[in-house]
C-alpha positions as a printed NumPy array, in Angstrom:
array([[ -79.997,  -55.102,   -1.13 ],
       [ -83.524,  -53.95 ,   -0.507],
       [ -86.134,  -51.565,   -2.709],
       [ -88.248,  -49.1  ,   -0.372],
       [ -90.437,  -46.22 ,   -0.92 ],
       [ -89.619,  -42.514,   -0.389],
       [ -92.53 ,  -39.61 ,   -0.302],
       [ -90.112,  -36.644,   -1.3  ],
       [ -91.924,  -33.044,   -1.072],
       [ -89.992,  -30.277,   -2.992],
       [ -91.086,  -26.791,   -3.166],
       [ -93.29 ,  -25.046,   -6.012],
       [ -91.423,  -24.298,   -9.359],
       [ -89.634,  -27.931,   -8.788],
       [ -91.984,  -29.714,  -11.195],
       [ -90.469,  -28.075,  -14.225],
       [ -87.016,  -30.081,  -14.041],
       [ -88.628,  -32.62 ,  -10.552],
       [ -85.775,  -35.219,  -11.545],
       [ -82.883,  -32.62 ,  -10.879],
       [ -84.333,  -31.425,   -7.74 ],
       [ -85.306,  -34.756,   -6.198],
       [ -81.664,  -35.855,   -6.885],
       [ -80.407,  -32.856,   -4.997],
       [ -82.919,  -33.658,   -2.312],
       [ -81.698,  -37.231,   -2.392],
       [ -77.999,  -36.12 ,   -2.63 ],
       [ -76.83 ,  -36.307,    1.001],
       [ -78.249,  -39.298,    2.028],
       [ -76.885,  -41.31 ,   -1.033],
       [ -74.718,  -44.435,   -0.409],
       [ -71.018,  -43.343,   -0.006],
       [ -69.105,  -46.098,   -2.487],
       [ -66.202,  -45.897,    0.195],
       [ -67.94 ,  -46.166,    3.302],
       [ -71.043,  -47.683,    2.831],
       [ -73.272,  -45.079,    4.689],
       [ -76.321,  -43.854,    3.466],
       [ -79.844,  -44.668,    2.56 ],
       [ -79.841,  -45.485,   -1.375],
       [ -77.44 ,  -46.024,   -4.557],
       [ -80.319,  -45.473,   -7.284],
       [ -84.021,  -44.863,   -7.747],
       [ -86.998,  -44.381,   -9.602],
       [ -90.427,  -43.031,   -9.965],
       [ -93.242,  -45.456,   -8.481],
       [ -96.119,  -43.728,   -6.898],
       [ -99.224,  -44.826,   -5.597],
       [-100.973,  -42.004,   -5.712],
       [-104.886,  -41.059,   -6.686],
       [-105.36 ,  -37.966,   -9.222],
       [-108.163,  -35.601,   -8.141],
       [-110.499,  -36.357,  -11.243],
       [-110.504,  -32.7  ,  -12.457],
       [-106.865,  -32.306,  -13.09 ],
       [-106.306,  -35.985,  -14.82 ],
       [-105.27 ,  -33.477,  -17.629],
       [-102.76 ,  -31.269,  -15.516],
       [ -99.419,  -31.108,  -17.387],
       [ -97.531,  -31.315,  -14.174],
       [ -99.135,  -34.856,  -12.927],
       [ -95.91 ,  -37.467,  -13.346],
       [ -98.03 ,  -40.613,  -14.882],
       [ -98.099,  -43.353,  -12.878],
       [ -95.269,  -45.992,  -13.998],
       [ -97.136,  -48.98 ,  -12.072],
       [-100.528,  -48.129,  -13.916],
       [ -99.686,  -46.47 ,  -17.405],
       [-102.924,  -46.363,  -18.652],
       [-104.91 ,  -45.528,  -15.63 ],
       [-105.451,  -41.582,  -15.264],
       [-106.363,  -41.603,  -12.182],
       [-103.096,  -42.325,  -11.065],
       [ -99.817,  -40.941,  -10.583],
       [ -96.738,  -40.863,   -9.209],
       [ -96.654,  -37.73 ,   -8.464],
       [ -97.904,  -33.904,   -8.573],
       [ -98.42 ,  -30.606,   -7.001],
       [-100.216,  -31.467,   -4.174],
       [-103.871,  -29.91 ,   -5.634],
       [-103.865,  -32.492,   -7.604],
       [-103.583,  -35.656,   -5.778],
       [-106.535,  -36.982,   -4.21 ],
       [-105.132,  -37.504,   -0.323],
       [-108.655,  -37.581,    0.648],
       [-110.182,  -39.902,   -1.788],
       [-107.05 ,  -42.618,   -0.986],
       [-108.262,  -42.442,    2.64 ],
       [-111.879,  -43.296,    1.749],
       [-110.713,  -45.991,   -0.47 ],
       [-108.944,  -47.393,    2.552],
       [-111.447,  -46.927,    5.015],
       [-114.131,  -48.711,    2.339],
       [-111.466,  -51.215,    1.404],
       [-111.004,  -52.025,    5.298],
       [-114.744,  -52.526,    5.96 ],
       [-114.97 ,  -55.502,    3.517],
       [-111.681,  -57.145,    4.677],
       [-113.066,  -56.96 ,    8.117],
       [-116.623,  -58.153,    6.833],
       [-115.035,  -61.318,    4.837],
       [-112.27 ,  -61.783,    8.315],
       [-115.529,  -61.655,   10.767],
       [-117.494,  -63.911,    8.14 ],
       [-114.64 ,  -66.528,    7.823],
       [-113.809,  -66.405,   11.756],
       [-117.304,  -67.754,   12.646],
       [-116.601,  -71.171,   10.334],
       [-112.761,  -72.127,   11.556],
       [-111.017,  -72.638,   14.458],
       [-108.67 ,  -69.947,   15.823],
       [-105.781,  -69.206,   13.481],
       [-102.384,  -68.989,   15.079],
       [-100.327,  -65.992,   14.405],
       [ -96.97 ,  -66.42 ,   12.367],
       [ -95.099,  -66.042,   15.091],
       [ -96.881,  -69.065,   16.573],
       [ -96.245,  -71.306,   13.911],
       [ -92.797,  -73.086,   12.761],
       [ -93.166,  -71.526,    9.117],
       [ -94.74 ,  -69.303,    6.908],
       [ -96.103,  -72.976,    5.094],
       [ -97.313,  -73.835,    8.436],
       [ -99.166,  -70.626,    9.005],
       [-100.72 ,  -70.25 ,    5.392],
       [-102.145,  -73.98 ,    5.778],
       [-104.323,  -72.958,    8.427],
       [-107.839,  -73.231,    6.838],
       [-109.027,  -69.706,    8.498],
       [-106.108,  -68.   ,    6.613],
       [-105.816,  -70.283,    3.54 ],
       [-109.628,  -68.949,    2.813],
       [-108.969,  -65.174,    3.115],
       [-105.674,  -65.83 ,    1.293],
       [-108.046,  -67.873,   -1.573],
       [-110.211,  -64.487,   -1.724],
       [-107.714,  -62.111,   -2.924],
       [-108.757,  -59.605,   -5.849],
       [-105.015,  -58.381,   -6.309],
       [-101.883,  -58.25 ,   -3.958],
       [-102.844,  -55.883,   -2.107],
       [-105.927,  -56.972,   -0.95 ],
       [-104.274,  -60.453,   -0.276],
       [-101.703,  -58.395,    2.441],
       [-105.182,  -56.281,    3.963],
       [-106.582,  -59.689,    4.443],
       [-103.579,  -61.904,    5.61 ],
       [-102.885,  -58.7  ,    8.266],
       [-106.364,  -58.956,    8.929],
       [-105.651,  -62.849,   10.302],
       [-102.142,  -61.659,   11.831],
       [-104.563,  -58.861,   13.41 ],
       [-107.046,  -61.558,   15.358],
       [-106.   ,  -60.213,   18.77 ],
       [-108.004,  -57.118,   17.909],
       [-110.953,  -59.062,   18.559],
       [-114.194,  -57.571,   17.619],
       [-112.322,  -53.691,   17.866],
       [-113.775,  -53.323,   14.567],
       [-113.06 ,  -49.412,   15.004],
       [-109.415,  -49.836,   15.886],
       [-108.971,  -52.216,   12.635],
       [-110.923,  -49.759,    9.938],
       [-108.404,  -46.544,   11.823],
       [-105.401,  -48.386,   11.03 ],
       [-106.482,  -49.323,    7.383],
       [-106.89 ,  -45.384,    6.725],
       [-103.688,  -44.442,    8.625],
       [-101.715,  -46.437,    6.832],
       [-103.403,  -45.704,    3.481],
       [-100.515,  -43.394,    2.345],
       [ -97.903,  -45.162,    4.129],
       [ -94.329,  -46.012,    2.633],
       [ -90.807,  -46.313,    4.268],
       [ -89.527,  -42.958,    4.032],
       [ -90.034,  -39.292,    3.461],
       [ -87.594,  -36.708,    3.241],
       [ -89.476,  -33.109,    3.53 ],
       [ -89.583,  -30.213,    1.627],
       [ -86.593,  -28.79 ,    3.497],
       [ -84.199,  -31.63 ,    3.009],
       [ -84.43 ,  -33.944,    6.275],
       [ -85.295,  -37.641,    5.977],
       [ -87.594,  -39.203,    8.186],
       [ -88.325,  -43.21 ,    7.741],
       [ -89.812,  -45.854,    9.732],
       [ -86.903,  -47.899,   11.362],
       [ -84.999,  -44.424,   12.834],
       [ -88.262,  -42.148,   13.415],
       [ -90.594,  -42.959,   16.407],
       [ -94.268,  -42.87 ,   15.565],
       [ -93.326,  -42.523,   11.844],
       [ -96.951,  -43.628,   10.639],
       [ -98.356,  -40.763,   12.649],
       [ -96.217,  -38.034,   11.597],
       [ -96.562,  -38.413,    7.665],
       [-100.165,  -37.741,    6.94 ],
       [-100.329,  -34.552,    9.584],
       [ -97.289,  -33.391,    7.255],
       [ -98.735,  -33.641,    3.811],
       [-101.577,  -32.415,    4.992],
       [ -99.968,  -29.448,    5.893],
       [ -98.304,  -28.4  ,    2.942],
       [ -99.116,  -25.726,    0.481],
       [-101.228,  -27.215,   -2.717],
       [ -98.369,  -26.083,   -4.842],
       [ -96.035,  -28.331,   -2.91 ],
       [ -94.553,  -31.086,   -5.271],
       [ -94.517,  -34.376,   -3.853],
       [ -93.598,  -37.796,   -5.795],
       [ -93.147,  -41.28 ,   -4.903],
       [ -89.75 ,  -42.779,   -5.136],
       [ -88.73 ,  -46.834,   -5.785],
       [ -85.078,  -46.692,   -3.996],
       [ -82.833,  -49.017,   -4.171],
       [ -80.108,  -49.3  ,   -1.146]])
């Protein structure tokens, strides 16, 4: 039992009734009760999304359930509305400080070893390199930028590489299933990461797309 997110993209004239299409979008790749196959048994809005600020009043925008009183974000929209681009600058503006206060901390503590290296996650947080970036955290996300930042070290000084991976994966969730029905997710599609910003990019400003909390 496992919760993941879903980007589902319907086409324009979905938003007036969005929670009958998505669950005919979602319909075929439902858990069968007698098999087992399938991707999910329920779900629910949970977006992530940034609202362009001149349409924090658009009747359409699906308010965000994580941040209720926040109008700048959403779970979902037509796609003119959501601010794709302003998400990736956040990212990229996020990334340069986690790889300021990684650089800063490197330079006053031994070498951390990665997880991997290490006979538990206890073992691994006690290191004084990543018990400091874990001590600077702001909110949970910016604690998983920061520990990835540590399980990152064999980037090195590619400060570049670091800040293009922040932005790539500024949108990223598990799965997306796309405006004409197929599902697409992490585990089953190579170079998953890649494909799902070229694709919402792509798509007509009237496209609706939402963010989904599944449960499977």
């Amino acid at each position: 039992m496992s919760h993941f997110g879903v980007y589902v993209c319907l086409s324009s004239g979905s938003e007036a009734d969005w929670r009958t299409a998505v669950g005919g979008a979602l319909a075929p790749y439902r858990i069968d009760d007698e098999t087992g196959l399938g991707e999910w048994d329920y779900w629910n809005s949970s977006g992530q999304f940034l609202v362009r600020p001149e349409y924090v009043d658009d009747p359409l925008i699906v308010p965000s359930s994580q941040w209720p009183a926040d109008p700048l974000r959403c779970d979902g929209g037509p796609k003119k509305v959501l601010d794709l681009a302003g998400m990736r600058t956040a990212a990229r503006d996020r990334a340069y400080q986690v790889w300021a206060a990684w650089r800063e901390a490197v330079s006053r503590h031994p070498p951390a070893r990665s997880i991997e290296e290490c006979e538990s996650r206890a073992e691994y947080e006690a290191q004084p390199l990543v018990a400091e970036i874990t001590a600077r955290r702001d909110d949970e996300d910016d604690v998983l930028a920061l520990l990835r930042a540590t399980e990152l070290a064999y980037l090195g000084d590619d400060e570049q590489r670091f800040i293009d991976m922040a932005v790539q994966e500024a949108l990223l969730t598990y799965a997306l299933v796309t405006v004409d029905g197929q599902w697409f997710d992490v585990e089953q599609t190579p170079d998953f990461t890649a494909l799902l910003w070229p694709y919402l990019d792509g798509l007509p400003d009237d496209t609706f797309i939402i963010e989904l909390d599944c449960h499977s």
